[in-house]
Backbone as a chain_set.jsonl record, in Angstrom:
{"seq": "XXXXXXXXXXXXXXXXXXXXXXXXXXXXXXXXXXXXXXXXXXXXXXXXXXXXXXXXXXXXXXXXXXXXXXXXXXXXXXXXXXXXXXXXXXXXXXXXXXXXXXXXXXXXXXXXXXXX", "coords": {"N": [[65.268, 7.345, 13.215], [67.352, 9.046, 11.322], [68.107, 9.061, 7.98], [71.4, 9.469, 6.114], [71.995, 9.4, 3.564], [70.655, 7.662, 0.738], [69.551, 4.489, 0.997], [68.945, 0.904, 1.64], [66.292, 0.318, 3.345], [65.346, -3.08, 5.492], [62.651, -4.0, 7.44], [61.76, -6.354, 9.882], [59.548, -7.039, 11.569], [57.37, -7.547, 14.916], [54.29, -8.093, 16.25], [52.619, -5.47, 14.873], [49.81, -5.636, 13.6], [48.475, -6.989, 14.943], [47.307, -6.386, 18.453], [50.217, -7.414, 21.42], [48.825, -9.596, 23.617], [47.345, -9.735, 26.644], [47.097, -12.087, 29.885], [44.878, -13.893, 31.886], [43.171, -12.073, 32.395], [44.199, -10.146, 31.646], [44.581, -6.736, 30.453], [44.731, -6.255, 26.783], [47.982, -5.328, 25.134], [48.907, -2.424, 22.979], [49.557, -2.133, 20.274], [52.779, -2.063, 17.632], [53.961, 0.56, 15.944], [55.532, 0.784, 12.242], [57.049, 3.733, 10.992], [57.571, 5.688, 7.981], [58.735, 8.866, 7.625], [59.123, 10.859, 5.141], [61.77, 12.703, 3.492], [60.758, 14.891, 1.292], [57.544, 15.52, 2.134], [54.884, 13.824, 4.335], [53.96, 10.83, 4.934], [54.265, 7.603, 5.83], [52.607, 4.251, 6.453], [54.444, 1.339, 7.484], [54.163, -1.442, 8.046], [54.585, -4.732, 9.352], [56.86, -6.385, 7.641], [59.031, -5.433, 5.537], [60.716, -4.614, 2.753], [62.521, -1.373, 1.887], [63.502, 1.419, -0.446], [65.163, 4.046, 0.848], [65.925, 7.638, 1.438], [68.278, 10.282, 1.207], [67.575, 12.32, 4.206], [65.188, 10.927, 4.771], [63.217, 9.887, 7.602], [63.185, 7.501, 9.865], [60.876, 5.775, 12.047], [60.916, 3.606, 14.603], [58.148, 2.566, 16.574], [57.411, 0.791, 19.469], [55.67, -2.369, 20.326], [53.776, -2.218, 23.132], [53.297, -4.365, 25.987], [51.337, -6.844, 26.903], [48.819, -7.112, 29.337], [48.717, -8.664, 32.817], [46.667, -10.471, 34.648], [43.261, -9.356, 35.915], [42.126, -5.615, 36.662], [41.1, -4.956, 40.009], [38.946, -3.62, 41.956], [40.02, -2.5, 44.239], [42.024, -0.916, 43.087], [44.735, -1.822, 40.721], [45.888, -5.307, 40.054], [48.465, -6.818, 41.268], [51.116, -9.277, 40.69], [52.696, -9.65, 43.254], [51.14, -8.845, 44.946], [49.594, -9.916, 47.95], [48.394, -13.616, 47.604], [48.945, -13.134, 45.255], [50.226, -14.448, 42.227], [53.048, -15.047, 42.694], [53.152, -15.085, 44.897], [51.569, -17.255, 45.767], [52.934, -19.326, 44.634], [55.214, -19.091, 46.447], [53.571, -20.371, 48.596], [53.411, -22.908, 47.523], [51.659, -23.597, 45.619], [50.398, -23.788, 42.784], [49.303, -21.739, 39.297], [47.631, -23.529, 37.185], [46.439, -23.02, 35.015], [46.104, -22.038, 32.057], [45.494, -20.16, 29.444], [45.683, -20.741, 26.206], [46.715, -18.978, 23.517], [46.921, -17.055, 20.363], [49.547, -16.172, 17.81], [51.296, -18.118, 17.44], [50.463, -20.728, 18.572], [48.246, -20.804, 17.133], [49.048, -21.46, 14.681], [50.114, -23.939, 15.623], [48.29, -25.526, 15.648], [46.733, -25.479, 13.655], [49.024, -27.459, 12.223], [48.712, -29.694, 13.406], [46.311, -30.251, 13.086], [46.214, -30.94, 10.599]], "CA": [[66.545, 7.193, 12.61], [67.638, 9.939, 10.1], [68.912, 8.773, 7.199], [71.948, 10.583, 5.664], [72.264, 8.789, 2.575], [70.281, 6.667, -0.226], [70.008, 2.775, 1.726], [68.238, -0.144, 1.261], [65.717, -0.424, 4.856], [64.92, -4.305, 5.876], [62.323, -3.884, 8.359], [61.239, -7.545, 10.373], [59.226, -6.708, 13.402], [55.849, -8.283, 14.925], [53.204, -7.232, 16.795], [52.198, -4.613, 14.047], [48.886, -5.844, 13.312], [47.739, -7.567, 16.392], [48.155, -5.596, 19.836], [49.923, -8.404, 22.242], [47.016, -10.116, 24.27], [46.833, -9.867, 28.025], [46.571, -13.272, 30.08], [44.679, -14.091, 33.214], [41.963, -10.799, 32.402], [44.622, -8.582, 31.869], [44.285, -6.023, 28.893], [45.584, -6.451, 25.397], [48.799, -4.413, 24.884], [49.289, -1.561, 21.997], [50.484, -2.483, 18.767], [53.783, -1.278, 17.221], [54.711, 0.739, 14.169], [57.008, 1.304, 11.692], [56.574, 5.21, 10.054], [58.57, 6.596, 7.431], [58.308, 10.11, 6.873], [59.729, 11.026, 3.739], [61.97, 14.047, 3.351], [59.756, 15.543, 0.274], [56.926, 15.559, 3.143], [54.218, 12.529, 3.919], [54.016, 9.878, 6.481], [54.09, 6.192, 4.931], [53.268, 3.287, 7.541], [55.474, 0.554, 6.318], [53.591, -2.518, 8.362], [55.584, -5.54, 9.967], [57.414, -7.004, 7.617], [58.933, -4.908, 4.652], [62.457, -3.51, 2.443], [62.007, 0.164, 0.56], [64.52, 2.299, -0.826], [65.402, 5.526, 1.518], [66.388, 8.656, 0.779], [68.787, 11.266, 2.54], [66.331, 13.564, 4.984], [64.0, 10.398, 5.28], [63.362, 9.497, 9.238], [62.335, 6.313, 10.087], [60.33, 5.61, 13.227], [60.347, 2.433, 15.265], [57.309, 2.489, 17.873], [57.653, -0.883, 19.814], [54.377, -2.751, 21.092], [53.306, -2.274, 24.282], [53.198, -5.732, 26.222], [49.914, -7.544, 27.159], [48.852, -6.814, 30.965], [48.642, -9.681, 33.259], [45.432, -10.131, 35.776], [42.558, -8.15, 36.311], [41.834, -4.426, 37.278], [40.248, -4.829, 40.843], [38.014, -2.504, 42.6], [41.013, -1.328, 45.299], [43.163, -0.911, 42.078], [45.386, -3.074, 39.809], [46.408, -6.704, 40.636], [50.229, -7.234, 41.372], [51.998, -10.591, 41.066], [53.714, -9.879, 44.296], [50.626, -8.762, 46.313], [49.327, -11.304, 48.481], [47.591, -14.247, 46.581], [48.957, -13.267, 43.381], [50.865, -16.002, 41.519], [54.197, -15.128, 43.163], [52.658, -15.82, 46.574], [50.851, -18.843, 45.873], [54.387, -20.191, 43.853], [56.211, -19.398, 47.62], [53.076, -20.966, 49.213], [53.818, -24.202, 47.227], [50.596, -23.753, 45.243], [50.651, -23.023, 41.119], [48.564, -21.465, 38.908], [48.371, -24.058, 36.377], [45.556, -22.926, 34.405], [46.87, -21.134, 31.281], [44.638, -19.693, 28.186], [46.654, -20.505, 24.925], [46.094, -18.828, 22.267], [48.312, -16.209, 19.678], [49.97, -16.735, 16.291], [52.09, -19.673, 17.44], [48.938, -21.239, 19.386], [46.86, -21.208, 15.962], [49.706, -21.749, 13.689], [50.095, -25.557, 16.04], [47.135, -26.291, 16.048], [46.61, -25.737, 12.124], [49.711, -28.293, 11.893], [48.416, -30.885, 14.629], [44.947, -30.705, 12.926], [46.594, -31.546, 9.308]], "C": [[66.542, 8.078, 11.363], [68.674, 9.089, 9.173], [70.139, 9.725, 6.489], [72.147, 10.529, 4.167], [71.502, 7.964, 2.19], [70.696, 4.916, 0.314], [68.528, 2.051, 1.415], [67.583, -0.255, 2.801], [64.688, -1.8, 4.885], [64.331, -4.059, 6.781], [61.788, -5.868, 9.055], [60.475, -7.226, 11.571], [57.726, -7.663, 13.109], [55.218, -7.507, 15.722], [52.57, -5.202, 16.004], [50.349, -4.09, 14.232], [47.922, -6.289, 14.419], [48.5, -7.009, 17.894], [49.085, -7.144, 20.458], [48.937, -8.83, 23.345], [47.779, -10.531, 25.495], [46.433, -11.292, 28.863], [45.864, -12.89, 31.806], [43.632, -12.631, 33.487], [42.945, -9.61, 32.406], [43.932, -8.114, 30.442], [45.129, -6.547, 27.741], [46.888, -5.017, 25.756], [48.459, -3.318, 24.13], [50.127, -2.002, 20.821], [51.573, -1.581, 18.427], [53.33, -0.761, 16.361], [55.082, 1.2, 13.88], [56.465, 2.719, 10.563], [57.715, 5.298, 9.468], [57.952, 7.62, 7.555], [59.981, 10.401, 6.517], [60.195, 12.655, 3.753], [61.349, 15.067, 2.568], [58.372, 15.857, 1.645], [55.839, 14.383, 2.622], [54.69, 11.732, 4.935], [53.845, 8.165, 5.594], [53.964, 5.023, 6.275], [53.586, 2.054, 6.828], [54.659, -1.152, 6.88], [54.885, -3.553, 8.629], [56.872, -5.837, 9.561], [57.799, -6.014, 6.014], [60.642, -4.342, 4.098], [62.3, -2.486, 1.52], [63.379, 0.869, 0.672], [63.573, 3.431, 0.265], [66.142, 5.855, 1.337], [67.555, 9.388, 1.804], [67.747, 11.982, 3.19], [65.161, 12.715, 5.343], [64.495, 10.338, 6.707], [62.439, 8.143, 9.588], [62.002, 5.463, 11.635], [59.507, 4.237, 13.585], [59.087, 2.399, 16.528], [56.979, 0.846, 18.158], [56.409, -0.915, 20.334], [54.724, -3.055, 22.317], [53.193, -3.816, 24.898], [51.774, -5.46, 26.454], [50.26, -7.092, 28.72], [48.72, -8.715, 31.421], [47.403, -9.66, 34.588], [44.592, -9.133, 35.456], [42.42, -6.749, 37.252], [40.972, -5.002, 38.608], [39.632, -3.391, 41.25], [38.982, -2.081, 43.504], [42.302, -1.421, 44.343], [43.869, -1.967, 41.514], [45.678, -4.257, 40.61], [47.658, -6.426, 40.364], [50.337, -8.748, 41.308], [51.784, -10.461, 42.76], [52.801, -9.011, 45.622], [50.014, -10.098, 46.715], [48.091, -11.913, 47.814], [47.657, -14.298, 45.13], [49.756, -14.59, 43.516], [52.334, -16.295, 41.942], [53.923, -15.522, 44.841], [52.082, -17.166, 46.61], [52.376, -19.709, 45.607], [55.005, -20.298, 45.503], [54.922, -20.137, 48.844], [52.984, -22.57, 48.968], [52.309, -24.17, 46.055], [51.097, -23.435, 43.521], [49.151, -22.263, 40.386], [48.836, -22.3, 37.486], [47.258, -24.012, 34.89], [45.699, -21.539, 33.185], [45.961, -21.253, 29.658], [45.62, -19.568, 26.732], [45.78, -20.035, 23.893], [47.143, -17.632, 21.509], [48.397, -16.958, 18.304], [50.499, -17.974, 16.304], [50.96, -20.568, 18.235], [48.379, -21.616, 17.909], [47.738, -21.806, 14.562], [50.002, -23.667, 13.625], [49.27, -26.063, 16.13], [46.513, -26.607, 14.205], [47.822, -27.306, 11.417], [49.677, -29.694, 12.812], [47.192, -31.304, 13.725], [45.161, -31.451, 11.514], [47.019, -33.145, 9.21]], "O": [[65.765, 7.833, 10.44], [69.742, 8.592, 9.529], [69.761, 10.88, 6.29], [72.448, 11.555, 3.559], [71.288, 7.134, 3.074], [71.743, 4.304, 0.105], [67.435, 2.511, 1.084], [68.275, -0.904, 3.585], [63.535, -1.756, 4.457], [65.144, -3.697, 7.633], [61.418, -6.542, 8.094], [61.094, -7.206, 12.635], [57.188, -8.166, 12.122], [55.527, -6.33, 15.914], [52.275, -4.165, 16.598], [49.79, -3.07, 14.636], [46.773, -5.894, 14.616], [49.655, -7.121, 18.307], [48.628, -8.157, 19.929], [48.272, -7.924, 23.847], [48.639, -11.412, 25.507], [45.337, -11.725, 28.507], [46.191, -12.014, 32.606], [43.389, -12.218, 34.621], [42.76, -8.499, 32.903], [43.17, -8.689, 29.665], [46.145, -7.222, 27.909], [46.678, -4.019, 26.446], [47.378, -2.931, 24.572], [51.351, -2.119, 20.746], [51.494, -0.41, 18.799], [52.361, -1.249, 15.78], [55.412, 2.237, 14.455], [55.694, 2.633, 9.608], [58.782, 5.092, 10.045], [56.723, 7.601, 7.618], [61.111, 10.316, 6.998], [59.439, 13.61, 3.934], [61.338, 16.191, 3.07], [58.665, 16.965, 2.095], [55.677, 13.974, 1.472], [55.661, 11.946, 5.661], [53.05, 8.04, 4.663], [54.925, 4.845, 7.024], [53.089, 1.753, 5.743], [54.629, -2.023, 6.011], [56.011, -3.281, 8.213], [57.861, -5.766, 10.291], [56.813, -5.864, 5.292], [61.503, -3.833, 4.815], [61.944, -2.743, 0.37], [64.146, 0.873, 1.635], [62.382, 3.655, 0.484], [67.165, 5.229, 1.059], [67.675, 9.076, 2.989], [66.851, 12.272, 2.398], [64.227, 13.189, 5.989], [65.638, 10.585, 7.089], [61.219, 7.988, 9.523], [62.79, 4.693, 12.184], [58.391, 3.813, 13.284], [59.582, 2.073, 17.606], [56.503, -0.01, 17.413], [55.885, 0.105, 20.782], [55.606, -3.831, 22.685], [52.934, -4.601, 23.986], [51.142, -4.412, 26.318], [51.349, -6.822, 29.227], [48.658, -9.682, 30.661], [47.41, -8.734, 35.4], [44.957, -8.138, 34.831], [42.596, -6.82, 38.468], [39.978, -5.62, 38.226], [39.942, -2.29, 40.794], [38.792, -0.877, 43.671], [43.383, -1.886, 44.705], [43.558, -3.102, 41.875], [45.703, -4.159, 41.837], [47.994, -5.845, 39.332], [49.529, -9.4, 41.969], [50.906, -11.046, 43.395], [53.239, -8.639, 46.71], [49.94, -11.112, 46.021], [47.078, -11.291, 47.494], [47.063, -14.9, 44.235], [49.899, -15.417, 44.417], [52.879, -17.376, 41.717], [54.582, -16.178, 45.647], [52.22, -17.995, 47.51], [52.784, -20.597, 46.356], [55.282, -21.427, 45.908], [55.364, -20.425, 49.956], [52.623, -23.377, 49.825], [52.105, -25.346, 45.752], [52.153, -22.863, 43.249], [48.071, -22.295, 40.977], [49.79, -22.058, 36.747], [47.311, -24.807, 33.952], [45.447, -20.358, 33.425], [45.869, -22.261, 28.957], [46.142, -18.534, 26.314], [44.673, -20.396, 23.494], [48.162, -17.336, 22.134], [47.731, -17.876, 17.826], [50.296, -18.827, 15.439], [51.481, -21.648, 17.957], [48.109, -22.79, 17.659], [47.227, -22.434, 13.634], [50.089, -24.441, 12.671], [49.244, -27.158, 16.69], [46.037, -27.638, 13.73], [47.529, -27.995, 10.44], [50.556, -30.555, 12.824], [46.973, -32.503, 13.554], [44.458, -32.419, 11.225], [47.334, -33.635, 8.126]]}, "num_chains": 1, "name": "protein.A"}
């Protein structure tokens, strides 16, 4: 986003700091982030949560995080949902997968307010 004019930027975003996390053996995602570069020249990363005066000629660059994968890499290539036995086949075989790995910011944040 080019700025054309002197503004006040509110940034709010998440996944900055922590990639999103992968369930069921997938991979972790890619973390976002937020760049200024500054018309004078210079690269500033601004981090999740932040409001800075910008200039005319600044540019300010959203890079969104990557999601988390889901399943493991096999040996005859990636796991699908929707090949046979994934979790969308078992669901139309009547079966679930009900075995689910919590964990994350809201995971540790309830558990800090359960344990209080």
């Amino acid at each position: 986003m080019l700025f054309r004019r002197p503004v006040q930027l509110s940034v709010l975003t998440e996944r900055r700091a922590r990639s999103p996390y992968g369930m069921q053996g997938g991979e972790d995602g890619q973390a976002g982030l937020n760049l200024l570069t500054r018309a004078s020249g210079g690269t500033i990363n601004l981090g999740a949560k932040v409001s800075v005066a910008v200039y005319a000629g600044d540019i300010f660059h959203l890079l969104t995080p990557g999601g988390g994968g889901y399943g493991s890499v096999t040996d005859a290539g990636h796991h699908s949902s929707k090949a046979a036995g994934g979790p969308a086949e078992k669901e139309r075989a009547g079966e679930s997968e009900s075995t689910m790995v919590l964990r994350g910011s809201v995971h540790q944040y309830r558990m800090l307010q359960e344990s209080a």
